[in-house]
C-alpha positions as CSV (number, residue, x, y, z in Angstrom):
1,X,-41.7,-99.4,35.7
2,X,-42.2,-101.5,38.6
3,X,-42.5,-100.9,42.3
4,X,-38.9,-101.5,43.5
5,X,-37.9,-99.9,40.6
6,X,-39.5,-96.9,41.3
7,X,-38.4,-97.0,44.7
8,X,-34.8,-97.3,44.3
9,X,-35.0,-94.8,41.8
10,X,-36.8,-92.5,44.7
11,X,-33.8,-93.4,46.9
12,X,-31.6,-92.6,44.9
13,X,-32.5,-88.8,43.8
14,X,-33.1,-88.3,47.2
15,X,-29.4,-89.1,48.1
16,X,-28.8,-86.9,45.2
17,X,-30.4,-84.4,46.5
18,X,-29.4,-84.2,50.0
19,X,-25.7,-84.7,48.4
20,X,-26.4,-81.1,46.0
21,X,-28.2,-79.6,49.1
22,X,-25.0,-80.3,50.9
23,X,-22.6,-79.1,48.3
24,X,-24.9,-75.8,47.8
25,X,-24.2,-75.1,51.9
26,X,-20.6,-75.4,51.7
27,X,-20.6,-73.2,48.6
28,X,-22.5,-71.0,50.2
29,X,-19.9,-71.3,53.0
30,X,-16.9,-70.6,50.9
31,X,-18.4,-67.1,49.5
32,X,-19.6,-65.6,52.7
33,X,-16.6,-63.6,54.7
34,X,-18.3,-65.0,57.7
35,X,-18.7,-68.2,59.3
36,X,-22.4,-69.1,58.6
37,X,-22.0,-72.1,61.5
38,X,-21.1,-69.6,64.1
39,X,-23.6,-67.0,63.0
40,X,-26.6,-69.8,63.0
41,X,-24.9,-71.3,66.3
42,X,-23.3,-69.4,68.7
43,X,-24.6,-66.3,67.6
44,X,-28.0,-67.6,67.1
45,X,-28.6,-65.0,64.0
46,X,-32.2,-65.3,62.5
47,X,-31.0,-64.0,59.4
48,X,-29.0,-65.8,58.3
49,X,-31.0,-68.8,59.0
50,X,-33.8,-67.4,57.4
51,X,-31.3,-66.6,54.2
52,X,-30.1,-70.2,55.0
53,X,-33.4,-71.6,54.3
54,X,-34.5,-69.6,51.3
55,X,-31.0,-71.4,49.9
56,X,-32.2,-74.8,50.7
57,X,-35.5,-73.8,49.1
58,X,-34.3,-72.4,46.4
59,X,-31.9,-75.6,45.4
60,X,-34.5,-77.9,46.4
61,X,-36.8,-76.7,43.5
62,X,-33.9,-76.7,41.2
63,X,-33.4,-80.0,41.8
64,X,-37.0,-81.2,42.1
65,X,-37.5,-79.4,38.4
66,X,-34.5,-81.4,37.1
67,X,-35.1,-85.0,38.2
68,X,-38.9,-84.0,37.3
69,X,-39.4,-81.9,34.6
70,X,-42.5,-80.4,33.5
């Protein structure tokens, strides 16, 4: 595999990513009885940032252990 090839392959998980990263928050979203954009916002509400992380974490492995397993 060449150079470019490798990099457009990079670029493109990466979009991949960020696209399942994004789909993950809006899930995430839909099943919390709260709105997690005012909580992080206006409220300013560690924890939920801090749970908001540990998501983005958490699917970030997933997905770094799919495109790369082993």
């Amino acid at each position: 595999m060449g150079v470019g090839t490798g990099l457009i392959l990079s670029i493109v998980y990466g979009l991949i990513g960020i696209l399942l990263l994004m789909v993950g928050y809006k899930i995430f979203e839909w099943i919390t009885p709260f709105s997690v954009e005012d909580a992080l916002s206006k409220e300013q509400n560690r924890a939920v940032g801090i749970v908001v992380a540990g998501m983005f974490l958490a699917i970030g492995i997933v997905i770094a252990a799919a495109i790369f397993p082993g």
